[in-house]
KOLLOVO-573537 format. One record per atom (N, C-alpha, C): x, y, z; atom name. Coordinates in pm, whole numbers. Layout:
+--------+--------+--------+------+
|     px |     py |     pz | site |
+--------+--------+--------+------+
|      X |      Y |      Z |   CA |
...
+--------+--------+--------+------+
END
This chain:
+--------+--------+--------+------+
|     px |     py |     pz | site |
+--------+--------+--------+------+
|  -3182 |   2024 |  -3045 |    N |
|  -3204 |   2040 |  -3189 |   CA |
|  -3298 |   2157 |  -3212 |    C |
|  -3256 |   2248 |  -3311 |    N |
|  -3343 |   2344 |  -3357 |   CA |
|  -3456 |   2282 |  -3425 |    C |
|  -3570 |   2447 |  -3459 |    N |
|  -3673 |   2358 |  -3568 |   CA |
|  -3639 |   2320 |  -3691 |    C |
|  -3536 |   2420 |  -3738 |    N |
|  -3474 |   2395 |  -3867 |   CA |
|  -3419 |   2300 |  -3930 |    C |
|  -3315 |   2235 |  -3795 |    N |
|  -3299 |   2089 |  -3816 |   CA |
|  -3365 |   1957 |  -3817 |    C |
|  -3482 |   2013 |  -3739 |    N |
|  -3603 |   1935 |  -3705 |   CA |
|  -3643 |   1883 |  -3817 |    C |
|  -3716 |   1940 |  -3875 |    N |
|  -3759 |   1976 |  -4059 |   CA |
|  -3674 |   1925 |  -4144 |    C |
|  -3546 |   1963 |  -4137 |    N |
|  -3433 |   1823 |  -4237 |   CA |
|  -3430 |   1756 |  -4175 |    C |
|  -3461 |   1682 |  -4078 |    N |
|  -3395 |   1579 |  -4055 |   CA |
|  -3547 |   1508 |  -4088 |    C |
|  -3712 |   1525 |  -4047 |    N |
|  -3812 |   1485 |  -4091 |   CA |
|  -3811 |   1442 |  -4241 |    C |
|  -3735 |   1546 |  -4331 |    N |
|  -3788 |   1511 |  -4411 |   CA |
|  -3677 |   1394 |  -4501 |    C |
|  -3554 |   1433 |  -4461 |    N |
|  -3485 |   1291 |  -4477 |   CA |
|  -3541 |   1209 |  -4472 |    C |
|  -3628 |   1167 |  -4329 |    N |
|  -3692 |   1043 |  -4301 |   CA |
|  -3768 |    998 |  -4414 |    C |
|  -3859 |   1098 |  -4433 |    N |
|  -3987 |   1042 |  -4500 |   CA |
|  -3919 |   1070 |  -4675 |    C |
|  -3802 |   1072 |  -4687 |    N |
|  -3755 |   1042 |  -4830 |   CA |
|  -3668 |    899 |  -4842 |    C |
|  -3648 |    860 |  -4675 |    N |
|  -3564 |    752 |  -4674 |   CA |
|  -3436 |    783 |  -4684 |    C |
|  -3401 |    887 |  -4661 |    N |
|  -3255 |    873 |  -4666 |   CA |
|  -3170 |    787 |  -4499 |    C |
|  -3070 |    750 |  -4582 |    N |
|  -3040 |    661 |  -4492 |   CA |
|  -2957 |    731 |  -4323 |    C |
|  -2912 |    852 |  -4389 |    N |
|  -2829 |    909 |  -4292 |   CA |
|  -2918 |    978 |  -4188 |    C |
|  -3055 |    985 |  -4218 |    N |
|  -3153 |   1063 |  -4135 |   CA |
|  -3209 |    954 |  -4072 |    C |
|  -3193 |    801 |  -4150 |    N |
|  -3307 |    732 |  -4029 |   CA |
|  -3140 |    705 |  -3892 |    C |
|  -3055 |    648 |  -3947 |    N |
|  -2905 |    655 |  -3832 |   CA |
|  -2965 |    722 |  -3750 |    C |
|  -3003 |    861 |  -3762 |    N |
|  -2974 |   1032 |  -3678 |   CA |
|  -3104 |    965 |  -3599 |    C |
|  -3219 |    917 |  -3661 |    N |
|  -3358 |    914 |  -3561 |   CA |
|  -3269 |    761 |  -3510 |    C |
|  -3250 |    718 |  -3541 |    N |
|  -3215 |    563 |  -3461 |   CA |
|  -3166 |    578 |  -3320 |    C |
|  -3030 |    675 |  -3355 |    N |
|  -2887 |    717 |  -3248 |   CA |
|  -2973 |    765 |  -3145 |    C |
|  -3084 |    869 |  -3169 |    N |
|  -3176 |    924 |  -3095 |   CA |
|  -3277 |    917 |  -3020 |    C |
|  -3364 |    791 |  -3041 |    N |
|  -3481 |    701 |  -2976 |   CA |
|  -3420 |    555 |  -2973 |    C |
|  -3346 |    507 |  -3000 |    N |
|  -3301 |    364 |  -2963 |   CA |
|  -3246 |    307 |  -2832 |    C |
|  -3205 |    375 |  -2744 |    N |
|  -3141 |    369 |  -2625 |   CA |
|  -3290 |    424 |  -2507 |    C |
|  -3302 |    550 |  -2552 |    N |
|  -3417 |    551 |  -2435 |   CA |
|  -3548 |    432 |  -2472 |    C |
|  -3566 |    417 |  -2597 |    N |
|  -3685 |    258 |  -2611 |   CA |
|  -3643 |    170 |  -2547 |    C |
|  -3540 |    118 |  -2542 |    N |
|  -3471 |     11 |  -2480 |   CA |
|  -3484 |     42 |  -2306 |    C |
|  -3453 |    165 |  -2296 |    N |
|  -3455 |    162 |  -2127 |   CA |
|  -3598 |    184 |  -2111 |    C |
|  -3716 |    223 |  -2219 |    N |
|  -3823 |    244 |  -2113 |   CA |
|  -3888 |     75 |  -2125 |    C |
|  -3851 |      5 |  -2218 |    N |
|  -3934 |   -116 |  -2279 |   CA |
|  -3853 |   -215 |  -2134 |    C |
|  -3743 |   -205 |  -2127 |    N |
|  -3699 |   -287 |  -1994 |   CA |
|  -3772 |   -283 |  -1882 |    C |
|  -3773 |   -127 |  -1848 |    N |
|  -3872 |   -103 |  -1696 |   CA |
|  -3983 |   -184 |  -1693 |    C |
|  -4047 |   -184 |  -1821 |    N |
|  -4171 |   -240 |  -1838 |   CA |
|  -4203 |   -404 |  -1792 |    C |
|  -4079 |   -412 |  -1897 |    N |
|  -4092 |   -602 |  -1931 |   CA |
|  -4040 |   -669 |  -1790 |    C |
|  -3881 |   -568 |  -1825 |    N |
|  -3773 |   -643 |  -1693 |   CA |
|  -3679 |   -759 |  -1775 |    C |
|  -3715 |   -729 |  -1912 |    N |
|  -3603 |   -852 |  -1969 |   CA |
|  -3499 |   -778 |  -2100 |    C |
|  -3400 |   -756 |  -2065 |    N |
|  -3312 |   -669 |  -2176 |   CA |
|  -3357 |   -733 |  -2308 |    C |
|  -3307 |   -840 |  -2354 |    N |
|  -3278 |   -866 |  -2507 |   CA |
|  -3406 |   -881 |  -2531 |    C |
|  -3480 |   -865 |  -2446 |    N |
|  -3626 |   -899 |  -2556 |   CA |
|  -3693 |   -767 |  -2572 |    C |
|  -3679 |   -643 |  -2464 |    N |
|  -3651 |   -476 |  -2450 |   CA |
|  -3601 |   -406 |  -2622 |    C |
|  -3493 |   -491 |  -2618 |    N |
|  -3418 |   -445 |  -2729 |   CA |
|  -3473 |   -470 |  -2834 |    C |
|  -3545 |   -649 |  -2872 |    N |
|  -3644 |   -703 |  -2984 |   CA |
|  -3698 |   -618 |  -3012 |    C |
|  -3814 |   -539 |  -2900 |    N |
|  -3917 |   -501 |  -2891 |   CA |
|  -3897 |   -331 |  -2966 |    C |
|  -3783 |   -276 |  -2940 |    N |
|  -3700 |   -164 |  -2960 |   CA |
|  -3687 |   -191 |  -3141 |    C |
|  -3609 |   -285 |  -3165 |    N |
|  -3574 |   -274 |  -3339 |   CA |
|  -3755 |   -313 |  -3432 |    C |
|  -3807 |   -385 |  -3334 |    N |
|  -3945 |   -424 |  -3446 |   CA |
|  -3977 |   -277 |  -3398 |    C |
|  -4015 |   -203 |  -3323 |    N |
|  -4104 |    -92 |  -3379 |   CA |
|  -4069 |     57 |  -3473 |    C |
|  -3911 |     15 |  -3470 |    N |
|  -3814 |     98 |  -3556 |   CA |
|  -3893 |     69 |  -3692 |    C |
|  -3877 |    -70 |  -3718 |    N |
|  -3912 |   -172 |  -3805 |   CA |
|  -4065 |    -92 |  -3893 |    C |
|  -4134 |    -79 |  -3793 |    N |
|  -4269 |    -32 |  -3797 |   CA |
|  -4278 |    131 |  -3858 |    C |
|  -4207 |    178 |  -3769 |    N |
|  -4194 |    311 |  -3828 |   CA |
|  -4148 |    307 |  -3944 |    C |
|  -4051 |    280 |  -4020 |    N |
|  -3987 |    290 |  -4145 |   CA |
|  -4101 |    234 |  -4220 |    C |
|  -4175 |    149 |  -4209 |    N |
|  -4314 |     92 |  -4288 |   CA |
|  -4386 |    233 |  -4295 |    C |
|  -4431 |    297 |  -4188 |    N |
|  -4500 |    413 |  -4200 |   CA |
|  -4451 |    543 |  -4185 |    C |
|  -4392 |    566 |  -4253 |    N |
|  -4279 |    698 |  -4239 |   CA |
|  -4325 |    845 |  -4335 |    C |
|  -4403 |    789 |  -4400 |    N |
|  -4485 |    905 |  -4493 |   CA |
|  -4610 |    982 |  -4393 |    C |
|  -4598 |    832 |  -4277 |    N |
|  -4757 |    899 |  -4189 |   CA |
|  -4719 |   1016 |  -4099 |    C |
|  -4598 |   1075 |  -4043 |    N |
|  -4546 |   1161 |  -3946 |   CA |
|  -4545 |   1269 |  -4022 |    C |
|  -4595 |   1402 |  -3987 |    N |
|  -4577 |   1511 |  -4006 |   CA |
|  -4500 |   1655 |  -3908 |    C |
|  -4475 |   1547 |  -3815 |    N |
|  -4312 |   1625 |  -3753 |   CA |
|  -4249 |   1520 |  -3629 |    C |
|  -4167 |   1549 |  -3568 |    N |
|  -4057 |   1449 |  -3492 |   CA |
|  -4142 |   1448 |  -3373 |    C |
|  -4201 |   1526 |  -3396 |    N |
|  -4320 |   1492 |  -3194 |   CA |
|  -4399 |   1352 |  -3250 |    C |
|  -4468 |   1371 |  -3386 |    N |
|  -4562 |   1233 |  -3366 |   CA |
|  -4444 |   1112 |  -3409 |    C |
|  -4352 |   1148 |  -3449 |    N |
|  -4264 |   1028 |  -3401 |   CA |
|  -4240 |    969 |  -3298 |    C |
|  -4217 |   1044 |  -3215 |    N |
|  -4213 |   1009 |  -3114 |   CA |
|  -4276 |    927 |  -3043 |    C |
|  -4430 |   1019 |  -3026 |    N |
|  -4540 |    965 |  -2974 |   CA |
|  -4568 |    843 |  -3025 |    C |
|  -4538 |    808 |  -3143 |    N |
|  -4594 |    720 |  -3229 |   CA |
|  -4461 |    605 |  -3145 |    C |
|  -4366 |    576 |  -3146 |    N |
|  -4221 |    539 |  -3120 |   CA |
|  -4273 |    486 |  -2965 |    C |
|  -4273 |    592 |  -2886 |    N |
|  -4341 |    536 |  -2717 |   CA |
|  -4460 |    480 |  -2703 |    C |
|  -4560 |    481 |  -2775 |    N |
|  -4751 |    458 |  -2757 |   CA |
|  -4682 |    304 |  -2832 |    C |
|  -4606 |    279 |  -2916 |    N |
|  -4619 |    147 |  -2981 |   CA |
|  -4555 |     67 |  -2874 |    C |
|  -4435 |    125 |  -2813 |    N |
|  -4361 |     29 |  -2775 |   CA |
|  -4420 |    -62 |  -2610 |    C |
|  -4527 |     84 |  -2572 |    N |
|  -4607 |     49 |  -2438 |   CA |
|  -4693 |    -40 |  -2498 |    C |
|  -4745 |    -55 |  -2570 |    N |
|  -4889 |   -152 |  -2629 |   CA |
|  -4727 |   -309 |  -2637 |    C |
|  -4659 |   -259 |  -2728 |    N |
|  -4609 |   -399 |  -2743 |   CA |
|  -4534 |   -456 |  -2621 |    C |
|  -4534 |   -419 |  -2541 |    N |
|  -4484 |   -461 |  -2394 |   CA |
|  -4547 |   -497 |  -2280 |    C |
|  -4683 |   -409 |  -2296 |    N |
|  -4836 |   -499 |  -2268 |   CA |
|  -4827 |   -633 |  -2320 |    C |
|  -4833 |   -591 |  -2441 |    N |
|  -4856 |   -750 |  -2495 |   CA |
|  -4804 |   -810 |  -2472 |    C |
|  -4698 |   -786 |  -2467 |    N |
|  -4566 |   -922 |  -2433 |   CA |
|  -4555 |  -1023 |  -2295 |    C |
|  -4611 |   -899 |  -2173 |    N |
|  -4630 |   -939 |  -2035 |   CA |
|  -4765 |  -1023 |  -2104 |    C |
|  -4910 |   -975 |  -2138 |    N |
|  -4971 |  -1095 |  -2116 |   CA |
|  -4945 |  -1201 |  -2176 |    C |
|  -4833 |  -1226 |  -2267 |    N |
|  -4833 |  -1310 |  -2357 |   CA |
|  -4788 |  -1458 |  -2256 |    C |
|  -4670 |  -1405 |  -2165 |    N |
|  -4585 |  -1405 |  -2093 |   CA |
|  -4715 |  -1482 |  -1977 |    C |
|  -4781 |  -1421 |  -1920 |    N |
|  -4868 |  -1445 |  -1830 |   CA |
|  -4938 |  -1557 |  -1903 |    C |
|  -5015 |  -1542 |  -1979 |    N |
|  -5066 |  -1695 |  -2059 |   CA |
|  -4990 |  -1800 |  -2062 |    C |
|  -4842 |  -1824 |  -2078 |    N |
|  -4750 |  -1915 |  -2069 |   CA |
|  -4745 |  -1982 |  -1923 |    C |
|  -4730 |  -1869 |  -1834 |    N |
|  -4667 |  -1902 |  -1724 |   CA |
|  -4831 |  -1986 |  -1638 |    C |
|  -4928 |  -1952 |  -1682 |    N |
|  -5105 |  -1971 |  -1619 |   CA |
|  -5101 |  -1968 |  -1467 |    C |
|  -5015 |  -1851 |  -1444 |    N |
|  -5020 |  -1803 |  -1308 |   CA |
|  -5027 |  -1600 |  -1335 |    C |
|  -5144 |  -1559 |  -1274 |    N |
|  -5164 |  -1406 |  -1228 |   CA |
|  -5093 |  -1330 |  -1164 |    C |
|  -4978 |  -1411 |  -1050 |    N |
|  -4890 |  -1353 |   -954 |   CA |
|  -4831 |  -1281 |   -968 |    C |
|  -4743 |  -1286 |  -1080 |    N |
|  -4661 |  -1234 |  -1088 |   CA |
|  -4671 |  -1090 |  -1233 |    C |
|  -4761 |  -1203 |  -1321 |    N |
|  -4760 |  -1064 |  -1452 |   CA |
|  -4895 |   -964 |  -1371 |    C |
|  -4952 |   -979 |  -1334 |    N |
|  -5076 |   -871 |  -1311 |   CA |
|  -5045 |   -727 |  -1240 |    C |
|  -4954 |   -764 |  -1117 |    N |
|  -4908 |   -642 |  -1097 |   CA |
|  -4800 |   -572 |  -1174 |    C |
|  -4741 |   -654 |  -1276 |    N |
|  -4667 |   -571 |  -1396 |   CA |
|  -4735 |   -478 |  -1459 |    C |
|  -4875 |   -544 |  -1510 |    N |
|  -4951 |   -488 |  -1634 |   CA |
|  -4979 |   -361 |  -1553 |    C |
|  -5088 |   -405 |  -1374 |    N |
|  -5171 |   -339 |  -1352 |   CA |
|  -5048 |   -226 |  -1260 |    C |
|  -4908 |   -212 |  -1314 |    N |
|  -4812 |   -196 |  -1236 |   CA |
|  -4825 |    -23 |  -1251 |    C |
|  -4979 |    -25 |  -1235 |    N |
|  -5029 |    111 |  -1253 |   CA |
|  -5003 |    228 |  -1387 |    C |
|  -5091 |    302 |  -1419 |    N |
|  -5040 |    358 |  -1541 |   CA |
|  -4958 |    451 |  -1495 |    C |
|  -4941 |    515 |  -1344 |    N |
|  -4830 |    656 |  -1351 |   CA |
|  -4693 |    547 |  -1331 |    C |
|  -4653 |    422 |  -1301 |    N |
|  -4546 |    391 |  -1348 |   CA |
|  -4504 |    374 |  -1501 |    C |
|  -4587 |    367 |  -1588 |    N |
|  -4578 |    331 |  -1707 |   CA |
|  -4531 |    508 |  -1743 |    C |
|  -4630 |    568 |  -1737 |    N |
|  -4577 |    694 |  -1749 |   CA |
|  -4434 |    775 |  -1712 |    C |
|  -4425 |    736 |  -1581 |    N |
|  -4345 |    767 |  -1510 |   CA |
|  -4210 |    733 |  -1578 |    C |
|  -4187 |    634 |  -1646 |    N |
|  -4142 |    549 |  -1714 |   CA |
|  -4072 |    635 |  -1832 |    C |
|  -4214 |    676 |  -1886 |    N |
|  -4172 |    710 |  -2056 |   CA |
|  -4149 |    847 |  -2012 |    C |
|  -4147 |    945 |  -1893 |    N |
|  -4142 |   1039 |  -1908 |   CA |
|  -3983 |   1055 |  -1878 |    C |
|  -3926 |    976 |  -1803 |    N |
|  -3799 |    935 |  -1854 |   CA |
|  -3727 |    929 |  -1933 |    C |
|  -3754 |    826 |  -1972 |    N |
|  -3701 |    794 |  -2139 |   CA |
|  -3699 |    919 |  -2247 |    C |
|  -3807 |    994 |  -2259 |    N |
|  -3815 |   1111 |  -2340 |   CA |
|  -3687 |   1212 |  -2326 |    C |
|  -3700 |   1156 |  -2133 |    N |
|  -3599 |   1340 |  -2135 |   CA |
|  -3461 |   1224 |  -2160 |    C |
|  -3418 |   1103 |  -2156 |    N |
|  -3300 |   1026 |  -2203 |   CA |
|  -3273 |   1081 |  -2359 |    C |
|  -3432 |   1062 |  -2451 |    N |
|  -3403 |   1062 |  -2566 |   CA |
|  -3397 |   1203 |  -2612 |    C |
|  -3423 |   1281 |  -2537 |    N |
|  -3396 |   1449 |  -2520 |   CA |
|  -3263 |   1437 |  -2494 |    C |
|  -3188 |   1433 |  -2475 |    N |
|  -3058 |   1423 |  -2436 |   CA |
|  -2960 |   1430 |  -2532 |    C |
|  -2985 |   1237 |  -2557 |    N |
|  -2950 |   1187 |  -2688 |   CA |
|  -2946 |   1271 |  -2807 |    C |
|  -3047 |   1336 |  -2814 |    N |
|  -3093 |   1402 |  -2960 |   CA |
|  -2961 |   1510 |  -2952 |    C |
|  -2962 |   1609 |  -2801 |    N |
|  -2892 |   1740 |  -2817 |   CA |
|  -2707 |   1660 |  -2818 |    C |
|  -2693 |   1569 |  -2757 |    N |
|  -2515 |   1479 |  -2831 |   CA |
|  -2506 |   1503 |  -2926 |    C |
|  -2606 |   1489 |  -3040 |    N |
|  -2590 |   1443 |  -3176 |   CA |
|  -2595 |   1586 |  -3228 |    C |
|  -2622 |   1685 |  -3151 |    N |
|  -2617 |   1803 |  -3247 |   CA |
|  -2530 |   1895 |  -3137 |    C |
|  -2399 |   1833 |  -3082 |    N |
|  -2315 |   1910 |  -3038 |   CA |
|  -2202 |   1937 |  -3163 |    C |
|  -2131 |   2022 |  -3138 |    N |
|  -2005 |   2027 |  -3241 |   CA |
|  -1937 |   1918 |  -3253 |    C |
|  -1860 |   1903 |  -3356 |    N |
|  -1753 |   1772 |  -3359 |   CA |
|  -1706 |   1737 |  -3284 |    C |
|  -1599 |   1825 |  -3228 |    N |
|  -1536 |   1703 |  -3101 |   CA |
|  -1589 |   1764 |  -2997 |    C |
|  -1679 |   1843 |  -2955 |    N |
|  -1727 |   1851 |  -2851 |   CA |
|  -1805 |   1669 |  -2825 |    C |
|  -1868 |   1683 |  -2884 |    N |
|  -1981 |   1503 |  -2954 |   CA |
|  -1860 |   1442 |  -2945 |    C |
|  -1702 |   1403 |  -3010 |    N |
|  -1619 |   1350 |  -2936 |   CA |
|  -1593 |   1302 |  -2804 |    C |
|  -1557 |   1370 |  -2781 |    N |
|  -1532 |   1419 |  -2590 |   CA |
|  -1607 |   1330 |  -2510 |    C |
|  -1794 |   1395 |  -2548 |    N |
|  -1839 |   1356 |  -2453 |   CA |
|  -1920 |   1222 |  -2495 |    C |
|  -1914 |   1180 |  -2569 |    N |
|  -1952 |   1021 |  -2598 |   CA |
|  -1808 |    952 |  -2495 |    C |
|  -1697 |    946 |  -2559 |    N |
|  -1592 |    920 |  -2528 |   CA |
|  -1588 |    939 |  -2357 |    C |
|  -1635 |   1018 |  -2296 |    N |
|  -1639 |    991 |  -2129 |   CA |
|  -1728 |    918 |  -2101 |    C |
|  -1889 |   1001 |  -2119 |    N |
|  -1974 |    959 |  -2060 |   CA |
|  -2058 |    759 |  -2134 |    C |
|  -2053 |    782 |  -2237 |    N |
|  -2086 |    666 |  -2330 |   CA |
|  -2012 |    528 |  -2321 |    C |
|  -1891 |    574 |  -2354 |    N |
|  -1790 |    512 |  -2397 |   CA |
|  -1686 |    426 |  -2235 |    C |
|  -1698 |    570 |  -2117 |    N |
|  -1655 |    521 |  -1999 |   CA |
|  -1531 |    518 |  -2030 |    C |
|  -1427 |    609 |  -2083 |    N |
|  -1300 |    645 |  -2124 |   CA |
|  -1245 |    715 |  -2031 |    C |
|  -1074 |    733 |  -1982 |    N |
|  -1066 |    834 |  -1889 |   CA |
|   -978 |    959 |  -1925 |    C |
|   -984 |   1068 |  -1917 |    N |
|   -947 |   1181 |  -1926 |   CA |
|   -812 |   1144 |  -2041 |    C |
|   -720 |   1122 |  -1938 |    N |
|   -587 |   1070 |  -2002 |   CA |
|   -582 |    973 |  -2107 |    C |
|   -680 |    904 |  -2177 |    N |
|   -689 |    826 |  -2305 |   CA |
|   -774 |    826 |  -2398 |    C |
|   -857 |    953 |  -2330 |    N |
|   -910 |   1051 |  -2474 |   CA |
|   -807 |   1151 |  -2538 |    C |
|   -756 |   1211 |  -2442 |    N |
|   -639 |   1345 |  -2503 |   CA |
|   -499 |   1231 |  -2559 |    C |
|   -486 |   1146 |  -2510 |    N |
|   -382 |   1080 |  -2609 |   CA |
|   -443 |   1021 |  -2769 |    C |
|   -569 |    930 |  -2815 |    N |
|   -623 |    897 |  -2905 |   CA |
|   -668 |   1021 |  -3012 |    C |
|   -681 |   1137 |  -2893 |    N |
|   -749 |   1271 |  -2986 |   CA |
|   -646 |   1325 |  -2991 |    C |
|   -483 |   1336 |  -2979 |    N |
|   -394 |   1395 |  -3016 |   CA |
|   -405 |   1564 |  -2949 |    C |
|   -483 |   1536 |  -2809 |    N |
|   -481 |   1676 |  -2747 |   CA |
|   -482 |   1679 |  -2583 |    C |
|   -434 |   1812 |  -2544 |    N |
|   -405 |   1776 |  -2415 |   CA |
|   -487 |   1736 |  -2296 |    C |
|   -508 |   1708 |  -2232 |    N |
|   -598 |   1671 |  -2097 |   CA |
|   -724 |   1798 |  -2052 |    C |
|   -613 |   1926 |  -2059 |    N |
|   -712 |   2032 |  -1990 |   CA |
|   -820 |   2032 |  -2146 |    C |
|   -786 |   2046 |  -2239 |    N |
|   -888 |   2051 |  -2382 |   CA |
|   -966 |   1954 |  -2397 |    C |
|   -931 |   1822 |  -2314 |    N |
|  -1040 |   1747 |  -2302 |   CA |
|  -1144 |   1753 |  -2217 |    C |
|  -1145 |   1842 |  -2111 |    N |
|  -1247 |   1881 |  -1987 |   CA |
|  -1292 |   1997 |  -1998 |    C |
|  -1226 |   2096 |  -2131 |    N |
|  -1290 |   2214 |  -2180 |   CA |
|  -1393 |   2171 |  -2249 |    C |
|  -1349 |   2106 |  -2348 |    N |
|  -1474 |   2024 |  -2471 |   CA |
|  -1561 |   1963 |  -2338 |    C |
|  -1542 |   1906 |  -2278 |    N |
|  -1676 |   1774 |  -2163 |   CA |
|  -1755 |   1913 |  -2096 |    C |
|  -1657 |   2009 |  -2026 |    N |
|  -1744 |   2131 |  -2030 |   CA |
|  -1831 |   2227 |  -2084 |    C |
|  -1744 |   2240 |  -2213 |    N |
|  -1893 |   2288 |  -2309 |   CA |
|  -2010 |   2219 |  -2369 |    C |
|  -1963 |   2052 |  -2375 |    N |
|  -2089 |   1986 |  -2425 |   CA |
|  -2159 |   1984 |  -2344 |    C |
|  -2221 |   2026 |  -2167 |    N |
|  -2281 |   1981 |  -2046 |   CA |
|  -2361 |   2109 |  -2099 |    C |
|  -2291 |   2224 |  -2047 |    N |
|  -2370 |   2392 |  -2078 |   CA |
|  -2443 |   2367 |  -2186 |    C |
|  -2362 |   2313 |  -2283 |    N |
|  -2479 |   2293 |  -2440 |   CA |
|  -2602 |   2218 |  -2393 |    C |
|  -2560 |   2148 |  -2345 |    N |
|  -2704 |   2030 |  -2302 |   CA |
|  -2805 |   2085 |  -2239 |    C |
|  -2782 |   2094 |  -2151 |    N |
|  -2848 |   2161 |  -2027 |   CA |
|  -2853 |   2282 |  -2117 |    C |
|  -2866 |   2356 |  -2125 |    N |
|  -2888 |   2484 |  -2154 |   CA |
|  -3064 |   2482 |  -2286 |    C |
|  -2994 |   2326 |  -2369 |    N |
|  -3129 |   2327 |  -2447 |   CA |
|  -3192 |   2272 |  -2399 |    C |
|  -3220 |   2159 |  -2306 |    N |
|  -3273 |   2120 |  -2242 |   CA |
|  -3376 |   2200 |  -2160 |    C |
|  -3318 |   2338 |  -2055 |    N |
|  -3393 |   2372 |  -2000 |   CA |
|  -3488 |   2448 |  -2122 |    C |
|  -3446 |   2489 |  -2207 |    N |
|  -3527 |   2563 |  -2287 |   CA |
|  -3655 |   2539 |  -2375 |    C |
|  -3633 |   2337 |  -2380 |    N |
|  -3728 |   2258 |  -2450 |   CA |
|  -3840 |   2292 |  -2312 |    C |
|  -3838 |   2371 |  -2166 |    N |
|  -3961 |   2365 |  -2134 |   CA |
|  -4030 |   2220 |  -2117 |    C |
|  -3975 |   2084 |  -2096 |    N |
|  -4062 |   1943 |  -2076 |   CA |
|  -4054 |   1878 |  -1957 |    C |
|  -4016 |   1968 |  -1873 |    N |
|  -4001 |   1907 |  -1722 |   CA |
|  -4085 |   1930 |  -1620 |    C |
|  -4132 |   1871 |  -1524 |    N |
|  -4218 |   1933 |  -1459 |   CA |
|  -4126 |   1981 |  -1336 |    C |
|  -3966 |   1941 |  -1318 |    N |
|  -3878 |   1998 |  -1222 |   CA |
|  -3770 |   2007 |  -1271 |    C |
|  -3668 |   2152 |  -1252 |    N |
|  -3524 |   2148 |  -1327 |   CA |
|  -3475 |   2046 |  -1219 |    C |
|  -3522 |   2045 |  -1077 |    N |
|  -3434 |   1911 |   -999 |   CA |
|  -3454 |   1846 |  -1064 |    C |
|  -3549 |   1807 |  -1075 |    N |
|  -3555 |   1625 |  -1139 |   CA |
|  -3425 |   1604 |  -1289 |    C |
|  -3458 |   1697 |  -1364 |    N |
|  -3335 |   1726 |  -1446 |   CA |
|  -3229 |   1732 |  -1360 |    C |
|  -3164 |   1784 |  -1306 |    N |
|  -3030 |   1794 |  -1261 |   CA |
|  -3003 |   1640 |  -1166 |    C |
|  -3116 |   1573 |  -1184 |    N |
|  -3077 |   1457 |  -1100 |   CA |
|  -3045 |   1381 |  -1208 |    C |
|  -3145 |   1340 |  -1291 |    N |
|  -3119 |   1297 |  -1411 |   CA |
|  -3024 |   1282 |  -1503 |    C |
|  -2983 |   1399 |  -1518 |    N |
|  -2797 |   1445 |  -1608 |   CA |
|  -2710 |   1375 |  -1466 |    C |
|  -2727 |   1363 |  -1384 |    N |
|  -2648 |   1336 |  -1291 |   CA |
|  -2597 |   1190 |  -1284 |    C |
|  -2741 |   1101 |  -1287 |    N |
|  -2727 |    988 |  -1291 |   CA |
|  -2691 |    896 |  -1428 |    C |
|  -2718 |    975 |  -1571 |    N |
|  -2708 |    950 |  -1689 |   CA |
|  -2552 |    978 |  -1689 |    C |
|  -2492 |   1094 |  -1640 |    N |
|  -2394 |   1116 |  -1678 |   CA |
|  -2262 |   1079 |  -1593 |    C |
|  -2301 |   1000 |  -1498 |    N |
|  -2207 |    979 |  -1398 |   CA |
|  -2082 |    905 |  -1424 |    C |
|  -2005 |    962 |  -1413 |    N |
|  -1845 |    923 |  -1416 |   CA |
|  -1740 |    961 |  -1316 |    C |
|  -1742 |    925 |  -1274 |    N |
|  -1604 |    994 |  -1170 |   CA |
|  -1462 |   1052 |  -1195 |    C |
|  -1436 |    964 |  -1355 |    N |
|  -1340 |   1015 |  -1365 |   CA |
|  -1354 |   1124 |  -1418 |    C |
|  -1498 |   1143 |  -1460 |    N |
|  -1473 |   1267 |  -1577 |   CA |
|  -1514 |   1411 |  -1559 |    C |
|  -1585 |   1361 |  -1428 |    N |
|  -1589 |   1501 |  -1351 |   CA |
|  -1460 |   1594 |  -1282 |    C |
+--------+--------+--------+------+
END
């Protein structure tokens, strides 16, 4: 995403329009969910934990003055509420064994964690601002787990135009990606797209 879009799409937010909170949803909802799991270790309650702080944000949506402290604001809540949840969790259970090395499951895993998730929701963000059916295509392989031959029949196009489009949405990605500068390794990126994007058939 450019800055330009950055800026409409902020300020959608903080007018409430509905089609801008979708765009932030599509965009941080999937990596919250995967970093709030690592944490907890329990999906549907990952996911709870994922829509209440959505929840939260839309309460305070006048307070962001660009998509970084969203963010920040989006990951710092969801680590506190996943803390909480383990000790909550640990008080129930009135055994240390098992939640303490969660909590105390060191802060560079917690980090380690969200620094993940960011470059997931880095990702996410640049899908949503590929061209039309390029954003077709590649939801439809990689998302969706579709194969070559029943995207180009549903999209009314041939096979090789479906691996042209999966090809240009990757270069698109990667290309802004390296340029957002947030990695501390392009390996670690290229492992990353690797494992996010893995399909066999669609390579």
């Amino acid at each position: 995403m450019n800055a330009e879009n950055d800026i409409i799409l902020l300020e959608g937010f903080r007018r409430g329009d509905e089609s801008a909170v979708r765009e932030l949803y599509k965009i941080y909802y999937r990596p919250l969910c995967y970093f709030n799991q690592k944490i907890i270790q329990h999906t549907h309650e990952a996911e709870d934990i994922s829509t209440e702080i959505f929840l939260k944000l839309l309460h305070r949506k006048n307070d962001f003055g660009s998509l970084g402290e969203i963010k920040g604001f989006l990951f710092t809540a969801s680590k506190n509420a996943c803390l909480d949840f383990l000790r909550k969790e640990k008080q129930q259970q009135k055994s240390h064994d098992r939640i303490f090395p969660v909590i105390a499951i060191d802060e560079n895993f917690i980090e380690q964690e969200m620094l993940t998730a960011k470059i997931l929701q880095s990702i996410y963000a640049e899908i949503e601002s590929l061209p039309k059916h390029c954003k077709q295509v590649f939801k439809a392989i990689f998302i969706e787990g579709k194969s070559t031959a029943v995207i180009a029949e549903e999209m009314g196009i041939s096979a090789q135009t479906v691996l042209n489009q999966k090809t240009k949405a990757l270069r698109i990605i990667r290309l802004a990606i390296y340029q957002e500068d947030i990695f501390l390794s392009l390996l670690f990126v290229e492992l990353l797209l690797s494992a996010f994007l893995k399909n066999d058939s669609g390579f």
